[in-house]
N, C-alpha and C positions, 0 to 999 in steps of 0.2 A: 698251846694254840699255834703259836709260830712252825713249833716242829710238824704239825698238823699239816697245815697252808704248804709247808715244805714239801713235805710226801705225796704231798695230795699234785703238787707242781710238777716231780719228779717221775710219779706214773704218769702223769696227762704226756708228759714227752716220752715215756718211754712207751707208751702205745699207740704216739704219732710216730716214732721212730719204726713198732713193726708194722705199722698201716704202711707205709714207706716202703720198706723192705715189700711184703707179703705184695705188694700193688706191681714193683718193679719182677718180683718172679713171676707172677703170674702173667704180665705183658710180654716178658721174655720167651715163657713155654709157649704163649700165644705165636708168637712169630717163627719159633722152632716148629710147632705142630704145623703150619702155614707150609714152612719149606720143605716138610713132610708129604705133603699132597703134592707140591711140585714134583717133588722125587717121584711120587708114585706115576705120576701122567709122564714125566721122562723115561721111565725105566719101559711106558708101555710103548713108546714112539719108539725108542731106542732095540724093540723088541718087534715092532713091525718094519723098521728099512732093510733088514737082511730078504727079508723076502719079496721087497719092491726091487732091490738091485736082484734078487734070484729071478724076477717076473719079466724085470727088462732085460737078464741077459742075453736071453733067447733071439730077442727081436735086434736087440743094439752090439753087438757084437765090435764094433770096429767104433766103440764109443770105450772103449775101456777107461780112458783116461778118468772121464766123466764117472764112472759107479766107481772106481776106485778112489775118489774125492770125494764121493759121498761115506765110504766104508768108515776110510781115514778121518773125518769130519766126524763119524760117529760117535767111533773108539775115542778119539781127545775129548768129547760133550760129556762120553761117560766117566773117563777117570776122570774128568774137572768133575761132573756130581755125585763121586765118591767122595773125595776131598772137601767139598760143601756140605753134601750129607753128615759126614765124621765133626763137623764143626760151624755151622751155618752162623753164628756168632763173627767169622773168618770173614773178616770183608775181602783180602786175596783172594780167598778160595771163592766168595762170593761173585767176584771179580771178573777169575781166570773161566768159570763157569757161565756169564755171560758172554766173554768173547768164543768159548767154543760152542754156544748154543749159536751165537751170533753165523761164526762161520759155517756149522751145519745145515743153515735155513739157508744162508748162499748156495751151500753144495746143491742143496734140497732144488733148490731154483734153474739151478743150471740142469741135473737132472730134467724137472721139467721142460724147460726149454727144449730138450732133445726128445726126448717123448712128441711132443708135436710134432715134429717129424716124421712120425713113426705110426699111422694110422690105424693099423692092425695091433698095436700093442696098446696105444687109447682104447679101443675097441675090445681087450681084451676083460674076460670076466672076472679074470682075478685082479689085474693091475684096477678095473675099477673099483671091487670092493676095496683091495689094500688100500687105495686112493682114497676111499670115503671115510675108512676107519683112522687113516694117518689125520685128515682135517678134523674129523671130528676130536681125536685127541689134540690138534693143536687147538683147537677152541677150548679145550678144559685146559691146555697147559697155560692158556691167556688168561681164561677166569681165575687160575690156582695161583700163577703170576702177580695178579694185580692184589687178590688176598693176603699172601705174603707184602709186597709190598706195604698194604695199608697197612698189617697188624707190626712189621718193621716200623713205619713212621710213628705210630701209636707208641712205641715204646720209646722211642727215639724223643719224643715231643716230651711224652712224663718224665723221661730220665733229664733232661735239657731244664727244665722248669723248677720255678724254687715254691717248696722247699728239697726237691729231692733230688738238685745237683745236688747239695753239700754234702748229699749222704749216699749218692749214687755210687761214687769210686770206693767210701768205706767198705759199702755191702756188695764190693767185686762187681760191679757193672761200670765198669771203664769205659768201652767204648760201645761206638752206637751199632746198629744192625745195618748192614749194607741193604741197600734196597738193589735187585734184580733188574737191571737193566741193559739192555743188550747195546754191542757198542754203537751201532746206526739205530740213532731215536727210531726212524721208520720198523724196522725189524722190531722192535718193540711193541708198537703200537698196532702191525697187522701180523701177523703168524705168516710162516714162508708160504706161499702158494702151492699145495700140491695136490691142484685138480689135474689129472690125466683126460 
């Protein structure tokens, strides 16, 4: 009977132990597929400013400085979300992909800023659609954003909580998932401005 009771004790923890386990992977894939769609609305932004700086060249010519900030700003946003992508676990990579998304929306800003300037290039039929497809993607990269975040905190809060700190570092979940935040709360909270 004892040995009974015993075994009967020893399953009951060892299929709290894969509940455990099986709960902490599935919160994990959860916040990986999350950073997944980030990637995806970055690669499309990162895939329409070559032709916003190709649209203002024409009209802004003697602004070089400015599309060249924006170029450079881009290139570093993309390798930080290579680096993040490879490992979104990587709270550096997390990190350093914040601050170049962070200074991209800068560039993106100053850009705008000169465009106002520039009446005939507002006015122009391309720089508006480019203009309406880049905000529309920055509004999915804020939704995709905040997504990640929550399913980040979600795993973060069940790994944190007992019983499945004591068993969190056992089953390789050491540390917690970086939440995406860029380094000016504000830039965070409103996407860079780029109505023309």
């Amino acid at each position: 009977m004892e040995l009974i009771i015993g075994l009967v004790i020893i399953a009951a923890l060892v299929f709290w132990g894969v509940a455990i386990y099986n709960k902490l992977v599935t919160l994990k894939n959860r916040f990986k597929n999350a950073f997944a769609q980030i990637e995806v609305q970055l690669k499309r932004r990162y895939d329409l400013i070559p032709n916003l700086v190709e649209t203002a060249k024409g009209y802004i010519k003697h602004e070089r400085e400015t599309l060249e900030a924006v170029i450079n700003a881009r290139n570093q946003a993309m390798a930080g979300l290579q680096t993040a992508a490879a490992d979104p676990g990587n709270a550096a990579a997390i990190k350093e992909l914040a601050s170049a998304e962070g200074a991209l929306g800068s560039a993106l800003g100053r850009l705008n800023v000169v465009v106002e300037a520039y009446p005939d290039l507002k006015a122009n039929q391309n720089m508006m659609q480019l203009s309406e497809e880049l905000t529309s993607t920055e509004n999915k990269i804020s939704f995709a954003r905040q997504a990640y975040n929550d399913q980040a905190t979600e795993y973060n809060t069940y790994k944190q909580t007992f019983p499945p700190v004591i068993f969190a570092g056992f089953f390789g979940h050491r540390d917690d998932a970086e939440l995406l935040e860029y380094a000016d709360s504000e830039a965070m909270q409103e996407p860079p401005s780029v109505s023309f």
